[in-house]
N, C-alpha and C positions, 0 to 999 in steps of 0.2 A: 504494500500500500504506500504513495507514495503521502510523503509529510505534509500535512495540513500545518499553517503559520494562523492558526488563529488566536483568541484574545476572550477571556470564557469570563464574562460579567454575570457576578451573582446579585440576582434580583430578588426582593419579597414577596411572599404568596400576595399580597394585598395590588402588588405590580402585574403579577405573572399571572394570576387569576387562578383556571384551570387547567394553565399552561404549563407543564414540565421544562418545556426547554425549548428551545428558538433559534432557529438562526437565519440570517439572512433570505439564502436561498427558500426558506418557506412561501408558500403561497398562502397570499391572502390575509398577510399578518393583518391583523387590525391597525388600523393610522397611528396611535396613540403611540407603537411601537417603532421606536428610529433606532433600527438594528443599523449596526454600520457593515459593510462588507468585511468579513473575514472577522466575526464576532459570534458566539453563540451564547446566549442567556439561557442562565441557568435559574431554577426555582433555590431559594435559602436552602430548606427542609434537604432537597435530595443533592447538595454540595455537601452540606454539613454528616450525611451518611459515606464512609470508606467504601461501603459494597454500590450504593444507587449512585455514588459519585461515579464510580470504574463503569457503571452500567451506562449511565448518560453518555459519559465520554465517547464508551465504545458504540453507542447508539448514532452518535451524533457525524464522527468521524465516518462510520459506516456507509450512512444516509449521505453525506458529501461527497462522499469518495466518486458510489455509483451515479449520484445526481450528474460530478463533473465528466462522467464516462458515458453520459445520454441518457440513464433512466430517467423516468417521472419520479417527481415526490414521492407517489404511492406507492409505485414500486418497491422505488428506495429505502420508505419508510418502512414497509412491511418485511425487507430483508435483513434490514437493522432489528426490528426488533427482535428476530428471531436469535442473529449474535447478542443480544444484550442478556437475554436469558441464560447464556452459557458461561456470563461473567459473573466472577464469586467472588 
């Protein structure tokens, strides 16, 4: 996988809402949210967790990786999360 140069801003649930994590490349962020390129927000709660922190990370990296290689979000996202389960 090639190295992601990103910038991981941790946000408050009262921020993030029901959002876990974010980043740029998502579709259809709500306005309110001014992600900057090569950023991805994180929720307080699951930075603050060693095992949900490694899971995000490798969610997130995951989802980027295939987005920058032609997948759709969806795709993407549904392949992430299937590695993020395998992270302990």
């Amino acid at each position: 996988m090639k190295k992601l140069n990103v910038k991981y801003k941790i946000k408050p649930k009262k921020i993030m809402k029901d959002y876990i994590a974010l980043n740029w490349k998502t579709p259809k962020i709500p306005k309110k949210f001014h992600i900057k390129k090569n950023e991805i927000w994180i929720r307080t709660d699951y930075w603050q967790s060693p095992t949900k922190r490694k899971q995000i990370i490798t969610h997130e990296k995951v989802e980027l990786n295939l987005m920058n290689k032609g997948l759709s979000y969806k795709k993407a996202h549904k392949i992430a999360n299937k590695f993020e389960k395998h992270v302990k």
